[in-house]
N, C-alpha and C positions, 0 to 999 in steps of 0.2 A: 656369788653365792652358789651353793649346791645347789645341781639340779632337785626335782622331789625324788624321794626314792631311790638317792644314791646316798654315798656317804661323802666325809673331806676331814681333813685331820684339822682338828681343833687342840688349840694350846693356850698358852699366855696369851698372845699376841691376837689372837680370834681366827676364824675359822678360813681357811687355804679354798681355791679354788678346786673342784672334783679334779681327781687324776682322770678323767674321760675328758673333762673341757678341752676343748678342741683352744681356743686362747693359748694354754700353757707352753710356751715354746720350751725347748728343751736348751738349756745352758750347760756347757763341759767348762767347768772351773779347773785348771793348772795353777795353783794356787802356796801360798804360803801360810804354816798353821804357827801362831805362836802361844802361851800361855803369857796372858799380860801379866805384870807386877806395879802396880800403881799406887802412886802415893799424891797425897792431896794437900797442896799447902798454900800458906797465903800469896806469897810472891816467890818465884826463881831463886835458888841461891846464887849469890858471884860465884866466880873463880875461887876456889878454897874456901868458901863458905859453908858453914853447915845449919838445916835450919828444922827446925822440926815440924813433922808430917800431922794434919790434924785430920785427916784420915788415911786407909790402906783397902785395898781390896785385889782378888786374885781372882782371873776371868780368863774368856776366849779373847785371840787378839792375831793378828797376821792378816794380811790384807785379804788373801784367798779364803780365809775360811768366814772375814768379816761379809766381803762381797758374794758369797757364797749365800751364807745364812738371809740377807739381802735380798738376794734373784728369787730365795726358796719362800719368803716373808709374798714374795711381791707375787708370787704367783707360778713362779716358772717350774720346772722341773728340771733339777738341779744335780748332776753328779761332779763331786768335787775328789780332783786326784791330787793325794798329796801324799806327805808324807809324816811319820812322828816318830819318835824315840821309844825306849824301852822302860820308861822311866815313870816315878807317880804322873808329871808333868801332862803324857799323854791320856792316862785316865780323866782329868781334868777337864782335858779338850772334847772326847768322845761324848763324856758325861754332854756337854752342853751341847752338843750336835744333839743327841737324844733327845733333848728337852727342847729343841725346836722341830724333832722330827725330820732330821737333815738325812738321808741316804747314806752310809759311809762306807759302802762296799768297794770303793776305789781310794782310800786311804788306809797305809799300810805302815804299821809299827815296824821299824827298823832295828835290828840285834846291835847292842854295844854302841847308841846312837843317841845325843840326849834333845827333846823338842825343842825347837824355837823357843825363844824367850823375850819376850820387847819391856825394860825399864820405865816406866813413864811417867812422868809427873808432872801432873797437872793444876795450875796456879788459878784461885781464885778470878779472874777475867774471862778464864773458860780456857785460854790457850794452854797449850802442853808441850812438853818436850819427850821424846822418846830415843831411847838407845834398843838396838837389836840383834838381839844373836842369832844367826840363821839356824844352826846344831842341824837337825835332818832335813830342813828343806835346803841343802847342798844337794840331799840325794833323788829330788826331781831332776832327774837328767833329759838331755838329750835322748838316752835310750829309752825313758820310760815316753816320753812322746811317741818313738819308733812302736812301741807295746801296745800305746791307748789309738793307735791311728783308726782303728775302723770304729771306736769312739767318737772319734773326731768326724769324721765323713759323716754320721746320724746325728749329730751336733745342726742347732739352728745357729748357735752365737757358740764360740771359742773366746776364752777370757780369762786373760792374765795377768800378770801385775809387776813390778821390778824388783820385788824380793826372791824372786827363783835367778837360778845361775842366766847369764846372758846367753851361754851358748842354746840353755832350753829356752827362751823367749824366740831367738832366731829360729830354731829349727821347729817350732810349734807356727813361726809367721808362715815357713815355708810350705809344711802340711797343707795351712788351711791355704795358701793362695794356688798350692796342685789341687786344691779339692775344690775350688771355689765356695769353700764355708767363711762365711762373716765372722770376723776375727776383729776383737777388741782386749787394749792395750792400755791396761794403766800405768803410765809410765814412774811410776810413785817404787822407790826414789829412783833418782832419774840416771839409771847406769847408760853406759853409751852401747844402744844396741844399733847396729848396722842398718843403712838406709835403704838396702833391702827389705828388710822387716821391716822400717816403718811406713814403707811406699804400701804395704799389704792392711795396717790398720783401718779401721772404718766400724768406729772412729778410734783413733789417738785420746786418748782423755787426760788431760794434764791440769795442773795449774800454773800462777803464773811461772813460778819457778823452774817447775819444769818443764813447759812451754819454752824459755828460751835456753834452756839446756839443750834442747829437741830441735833449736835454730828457730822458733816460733817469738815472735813477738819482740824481738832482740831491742827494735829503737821504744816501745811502748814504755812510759814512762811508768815509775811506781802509783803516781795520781792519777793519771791517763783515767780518762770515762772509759766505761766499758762497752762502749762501742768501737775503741782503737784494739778491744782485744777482739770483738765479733769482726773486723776488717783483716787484723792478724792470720786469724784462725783460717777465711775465705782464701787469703792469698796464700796458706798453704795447703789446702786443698788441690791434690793433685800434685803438686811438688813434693810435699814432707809424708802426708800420707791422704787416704784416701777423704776420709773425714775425721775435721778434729774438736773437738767440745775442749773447751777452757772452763774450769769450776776457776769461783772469784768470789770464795769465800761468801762473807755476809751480803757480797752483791749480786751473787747468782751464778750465771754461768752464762757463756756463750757458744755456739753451734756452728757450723758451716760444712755445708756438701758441695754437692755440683749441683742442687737443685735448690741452693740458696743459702742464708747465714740469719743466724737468728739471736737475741736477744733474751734471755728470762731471767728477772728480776729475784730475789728473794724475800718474803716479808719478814718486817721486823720482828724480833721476837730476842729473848733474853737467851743469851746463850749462857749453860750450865758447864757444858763440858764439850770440845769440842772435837775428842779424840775416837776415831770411825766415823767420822760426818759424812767425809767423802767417798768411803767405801760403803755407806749406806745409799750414798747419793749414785755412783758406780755399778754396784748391785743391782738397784732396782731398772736403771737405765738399760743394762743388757739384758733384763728379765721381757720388758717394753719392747727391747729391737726384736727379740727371739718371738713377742708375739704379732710380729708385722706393723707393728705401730713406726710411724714415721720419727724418724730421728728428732724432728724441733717438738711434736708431742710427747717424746719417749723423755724428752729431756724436760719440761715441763715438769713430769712426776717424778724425777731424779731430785729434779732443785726441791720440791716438796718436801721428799724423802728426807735427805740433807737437812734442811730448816728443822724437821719434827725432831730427828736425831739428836740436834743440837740441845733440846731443852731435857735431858737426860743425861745422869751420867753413865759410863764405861761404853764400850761397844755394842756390840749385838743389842744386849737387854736396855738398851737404848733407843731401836728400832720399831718403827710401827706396823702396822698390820696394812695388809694391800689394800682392805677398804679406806682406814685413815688417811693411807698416804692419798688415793684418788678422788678423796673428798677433798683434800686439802690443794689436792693441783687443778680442781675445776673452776675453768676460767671462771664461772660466776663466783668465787669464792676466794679470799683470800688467806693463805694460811694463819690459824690463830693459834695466839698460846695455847698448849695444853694447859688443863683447869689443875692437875697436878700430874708430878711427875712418874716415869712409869718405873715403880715399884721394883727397888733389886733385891735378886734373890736372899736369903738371908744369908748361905754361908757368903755371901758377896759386899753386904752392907759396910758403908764404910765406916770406919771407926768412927767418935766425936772425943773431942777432948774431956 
């Protein structure tokens, strides 16, 4: 909460911690912006099937800008570099940065360039499927790292994700490991970046998939309890990279440092939709490490995070507020269903038949 006699920006989502709070660590998002295109239906079409959509809705979507709005929900102070097009597309994106109150004076529309785009659709069980067009987040380069470097060094947490080109994922690992800034690594999808950069993450944040893309987890089987992935993650530690957190889905996630390996479950709850879980879950973790909170509690309120996401649909407007989320990860408490869901915008509502 605000101190008395200051102020905190207040939205949807309820009110942010003061921009004086000493708590707020500062997070540098390198990040990907898409405009989602989602369609809602009962099951997956086959291969040449066609099936009809029994809703649609058009939103923010890219991992940078989902993780982004996340860190800035959770409390941190958030400057997210990106990039976008020239197009309605980027209007879109801005708009909803506005409406959470997100910074965007390090995201820059690009001439003759059209924004990300991610396809996705989303099948009654909650799961979804997503297709992605990069369009301007090509043009997060390596050079623009070179530009934001003294960014980066005022940086508590640097944080990026596998949708920018691999050459800038490397040379952002390289920055933060000259600077010694704590650098986190979504590795979502799972391009093959160089064991240099990923000896520098801390933490690696994967699932399992990308886990053994990354060389993590290779013999873990797909039933394996999820203590075979909490032993996984320990024995790369130090070898793969500094520290690695494994998200596992409806069963939680697991942690491991050099100061131990951890375990956190997730509660049950109905999942709606299950696309931005983990970039809510992502988000809020680097928000937790940037304010000194120790990695097995930072993660605690990631898996929270995650859970609440779930029982909404689309991204962002999906997310909850940093008080929900730390109600919902105090040990005395177990996450419960929300009593209902949180309310989409209206140009966002999805159709009904």
């Amino acid at each position: 909460m605000a101190a008395a006699g200051s102020s905190s920006v207040v939205g949807a989502h309820g009110a942010l911690p003061d921009a004086a709070d000493p708590r707020r660590g500062r997070v540098v998002v390198f990040g990907s912006v898409n405009v989602d295109v989602t369609s809602y239906v009962r099951s997956f079409p086959a291969p040449g099937e066609t099936v009809h959509s029994r809703g649609f809705a058009i939103g923010l979507g890219g991992k940078g800008a989902n993780q982004a709005v996340a860190a800035h929900l959770a409390g941190a102070r958030v400057e997210l570099v990106a990039r976008l097009g020239d197009d309605p597309n980027a209007s879109v994106a801005l708009g909803v940065f506005a409406r959470f109150g997100l910074p965007v004076g390090t995201v820059e529309r690009m001439p003759r360039a059209a924004t990300g785009v991610a396809q996705i659709t989303v099948a009654d069980s909650g799961e979804n499927t997503i297709v992605v067009t990069a369009g301007a987040n090509e043009l997060v380069t390596p050079e623009v790292v070179h530009d934001e470097r003294e960014r980066i060094a005022a940086a508590d947490i640097v944080l990026t994700q596998g949708e920018l080109p691999v050459a800038t994922i490397e040379r952002l690992a390289a920055e933060c490991g000259m600077r010694s800034i704590r650098f986190v690594l979504n590795l979502a999808p799972p391009v093959s970046v160089s064991t240099a950069a990923l000896a520098v993450c801390d933490p690696l944040v994967v699932n399992e998939h990308e886990a053994r893309a990354a060389g993590i987890g290779a013999a873990v089987a797909d039933d394996a309890p999820v203590e075979a992935w909490r032993d996984a993650a320990a024995a790369a530690v130090g070898t793969v990279a500094r520290s690695v957190v494994v998200t596992l889905g409806p069963a939680g996630a697991v942690a491991a440092s050099s100061e131990g390996a951890w375990v956190v479950p997730a509660s049950r709850v109905d999942a709606v939709d299950t696309t931005g879980a983990g970039d809510a879950a992502t988000g809020s973790l680097a928000a937790m490490l940037a304010e000194g909170r120790p990695l097995a509690e930072a993660l605690r309120i990631a898996v929270a995070a995650g859970t609440l996401a779930v029982q909404g649909r689309g991204t962002v407007d999906s997310y909850a507020s940093r008080a929900e989320v730390l109600a919902a990860a105090s040990p005395a408490s177990a996450v419960e269903p929300r009593p209902a869901l949180r309310p989409t915008p209206e140009s966002e509502e999805p159709a009904t038949p």
